[in-house]
N, C-alpha and C positions, 0 to 999 in steps of 0.2 A: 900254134902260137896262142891261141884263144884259150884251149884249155889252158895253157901253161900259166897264163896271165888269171884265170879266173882261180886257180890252184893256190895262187900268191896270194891272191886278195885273201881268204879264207885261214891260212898260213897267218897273216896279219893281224886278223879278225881273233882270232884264239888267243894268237898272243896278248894282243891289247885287252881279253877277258881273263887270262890270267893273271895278269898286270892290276887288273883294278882289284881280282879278289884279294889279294896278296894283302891291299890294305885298309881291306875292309876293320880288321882289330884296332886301327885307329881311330876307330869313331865308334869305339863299344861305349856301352854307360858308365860315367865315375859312378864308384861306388859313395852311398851315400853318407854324411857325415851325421851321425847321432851326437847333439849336444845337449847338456841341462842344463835349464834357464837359470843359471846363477846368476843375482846381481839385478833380473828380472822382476821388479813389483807390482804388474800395472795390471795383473789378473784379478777381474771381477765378474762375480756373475749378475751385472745389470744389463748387460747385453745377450745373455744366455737362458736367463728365466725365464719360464712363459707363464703369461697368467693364466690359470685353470684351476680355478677355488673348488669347482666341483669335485676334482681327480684329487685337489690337495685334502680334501675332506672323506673324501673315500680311500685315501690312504693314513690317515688319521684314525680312523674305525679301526682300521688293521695292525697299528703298529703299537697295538698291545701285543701283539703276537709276537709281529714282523721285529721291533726293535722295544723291548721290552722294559728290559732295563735303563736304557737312552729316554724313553718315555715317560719314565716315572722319576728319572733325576730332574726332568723339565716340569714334574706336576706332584713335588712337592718331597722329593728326598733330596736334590739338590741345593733347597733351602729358598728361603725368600728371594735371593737374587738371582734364579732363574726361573721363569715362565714357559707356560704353555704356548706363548705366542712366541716364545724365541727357537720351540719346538720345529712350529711350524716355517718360521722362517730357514731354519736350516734345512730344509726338504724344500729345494730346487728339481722346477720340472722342466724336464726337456724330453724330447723324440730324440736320443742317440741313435739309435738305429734304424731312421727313414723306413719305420711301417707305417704310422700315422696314427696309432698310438702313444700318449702321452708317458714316457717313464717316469723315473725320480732316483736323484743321486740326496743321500742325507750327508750331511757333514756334521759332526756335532761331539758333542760330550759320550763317551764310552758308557756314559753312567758309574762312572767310578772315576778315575786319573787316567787323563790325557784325552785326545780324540779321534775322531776313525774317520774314514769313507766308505760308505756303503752304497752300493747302485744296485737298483730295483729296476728290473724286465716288467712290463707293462706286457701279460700277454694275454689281456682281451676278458681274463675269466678271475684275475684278480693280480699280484706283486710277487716277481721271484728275486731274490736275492742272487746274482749272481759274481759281488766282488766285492769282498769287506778286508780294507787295509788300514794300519792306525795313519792317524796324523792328518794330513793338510794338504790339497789338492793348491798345486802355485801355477798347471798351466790347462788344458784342455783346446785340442787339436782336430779339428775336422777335416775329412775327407770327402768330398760325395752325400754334402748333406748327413751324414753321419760321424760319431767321435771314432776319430781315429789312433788317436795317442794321447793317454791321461797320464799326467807329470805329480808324483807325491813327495811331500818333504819329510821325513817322520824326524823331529827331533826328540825325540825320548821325551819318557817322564821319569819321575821319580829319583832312580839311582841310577840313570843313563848318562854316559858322558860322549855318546855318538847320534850324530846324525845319519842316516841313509838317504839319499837321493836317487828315487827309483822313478823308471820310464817302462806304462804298459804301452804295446800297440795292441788293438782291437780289432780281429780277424773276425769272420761273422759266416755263421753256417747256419742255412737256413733264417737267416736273421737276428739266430742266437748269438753274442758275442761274446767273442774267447778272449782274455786276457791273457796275454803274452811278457814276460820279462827281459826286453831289451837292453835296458840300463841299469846299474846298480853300483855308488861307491857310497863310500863312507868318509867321514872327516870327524874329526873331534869338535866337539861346538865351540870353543875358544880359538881355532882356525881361523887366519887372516883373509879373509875372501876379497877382491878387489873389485873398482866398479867395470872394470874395461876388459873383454875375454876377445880372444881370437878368433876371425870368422873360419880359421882353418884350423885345427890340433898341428901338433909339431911331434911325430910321432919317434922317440929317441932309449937308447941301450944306456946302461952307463958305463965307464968303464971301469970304473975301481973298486975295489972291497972298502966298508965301511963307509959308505955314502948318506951323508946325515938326509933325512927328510924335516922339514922344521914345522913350525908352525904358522912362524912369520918372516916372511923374506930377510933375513939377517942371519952374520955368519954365528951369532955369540949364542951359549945354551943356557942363559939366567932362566930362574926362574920367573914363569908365567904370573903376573898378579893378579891375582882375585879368582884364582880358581887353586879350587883343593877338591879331588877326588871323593865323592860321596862315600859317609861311611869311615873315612879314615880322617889321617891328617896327611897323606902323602900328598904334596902338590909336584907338580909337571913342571919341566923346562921347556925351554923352548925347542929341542930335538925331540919330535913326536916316535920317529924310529931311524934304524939303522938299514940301508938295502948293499944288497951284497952284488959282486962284479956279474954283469950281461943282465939287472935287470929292466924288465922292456915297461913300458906305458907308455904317454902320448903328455904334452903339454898342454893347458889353454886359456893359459893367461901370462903374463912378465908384470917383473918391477925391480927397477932398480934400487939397492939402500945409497947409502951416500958414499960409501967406499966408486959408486960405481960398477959394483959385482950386480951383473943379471941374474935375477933368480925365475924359475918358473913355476909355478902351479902345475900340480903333475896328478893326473889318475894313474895307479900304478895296472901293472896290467893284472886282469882275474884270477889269471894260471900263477900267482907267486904267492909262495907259502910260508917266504922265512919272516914275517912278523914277528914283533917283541909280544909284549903285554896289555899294550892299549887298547888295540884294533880290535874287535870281536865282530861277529857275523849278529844280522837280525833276528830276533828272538822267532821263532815261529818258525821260518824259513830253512829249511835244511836241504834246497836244492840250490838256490843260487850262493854266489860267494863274491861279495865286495869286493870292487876296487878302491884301497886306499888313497888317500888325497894327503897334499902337503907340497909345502915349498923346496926347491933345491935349487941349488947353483948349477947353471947352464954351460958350465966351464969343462968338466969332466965326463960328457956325455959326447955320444953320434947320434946324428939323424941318421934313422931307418926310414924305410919305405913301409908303409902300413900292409 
């Protein structure tokens, strides 16, 4: 009787451990949600600089090399209204990567039209260059005492009529850090941004052929005011493009017009190719591919599961 009983207990005992593994996949990690700080302005580096006039000065020596042409639009090709001292002010130093040497991220004038980012590796024997992007740094993300995700806006110059809004994360080998392309969409600059975004995306297919994307949450296609295509005289309407039935992207923002029609803010998804005319990919860049951005009517669509 005793074995019999002790047989049971064990019988029990297995089952109640199969029971628990069964639901262990409910408590795996959500996957994490990648957002850009749109609508975000409160990024400054007076919490990030560090004072270090010596290092700023021994990277000053170098950036006749290092950043040449930037150097010399701040010391007298740029003209009287830029200086040397707005040089140096653009060369922010921080330790990104927790050795305990002092780096430097430049932000500044190209030396020609528009601006860049540039970050200099501090490694002991003098500045390496290892990420020069155009434009405008809007967030800077730490992990572990080091940057972990640098956020860039590039709104063109010149005869650009798109913005890119890209997300590096910074992986670190041997303390070297690798810049990685997480994010990337695109919008046209004359696009309606709003102030209030979703702490969640609403990730949705659509279902119909010819699904207008707009500009600005409205159903009507007048033309845009005050914007005409550089270089011509075509101006744009308010339908930025057309998507065709099952295409997928994610929401992350709403607004109603006054009809009462929800509209959403949508990144389309990367994998879709049937773009018109407007949307081009970033100049340089010929491995990643924008997700485009724009308004649509929340009427015609399914939520999917991401």
């Amino acid at each position: 009787m005793k074995k019999f009983l002790f047989g049971l207990l064990i019988i029990l005992i297995a089952c109640n451990s199969n029971k628990h593994s069964d639901n262990s996949g409910l408590f795996t990690k959500k996957k994490e949600v990648i957002m850009f700080p749109f609508g975000d302005t409160t990024f400054s580096w007076k919490s990030i600089d560090k004072e270090n006039t010596p290092l700023k000065l021994r990277f000053k020596q170098t950036a006749t090399t290092l950043l040449k042409y930037e150097y010399e639009f701040y010391t007298g090709a740029g003209g009287l209204d830029h200086t040397e001292k707005e040089f140096e002010n653009n060369c922010h130093v921080l330790d990104f990567n927790n050795d305990g040497l002092d780096d430097v991220i430049y932000t500044g004038s190209t030396g020609s039209e528009g601006s860049e980012v540039v970050v200099f590796l501090n490694t002991g024997n003098g500045f390496k260059e290892v990420l020069k992007q155009v434009q405008d740094i809007v967030k800077l993300e730490f992990k572990d005492n080091k940057l972990f995700r640098l956020y860039i806006k590039d709104k063109g110059c010149c005869d650009a009529w798109i913005d890119f809004n890209r997300i590096y994360q910074v992986d670190y080998i041997n303390r070297i850090p690798q810049f990685n392309t997480i994010y990337l969409t695109s919008n046209l600059h004359i696009a309606r941004f709003p102030k209030k975004y979703f702490k969640e995306p609403i990730y949705f297919e659509v279902l119909h052929d010819n699904y207008k994307m707009h500009l600005e949450p409205r159903i009507d296609d007048t033309i845009i005011d005050g914007f005409t295509f550089p270089g011509s005289s075509f101006k744009t309407n308010n339908n930025v493009d057309t998507l065709i039935k099952s295409t997928k992207g994610r929401a992350i923002a709403k607004q109603s017009d006054n009809t009462g029609r929800v509209w959403w803010l949508v990144e389309i998804d990367s994998s879709y190719k049937d773009y018109g005319n407007l949307f081009y990919e970033q100049q340089g860049d010929t491995v990643h591919k924008a997700s485009g951005m724009g308004w649509i009517s929340s009427r015609y669509v399914k939520r999917i599961n991401n």
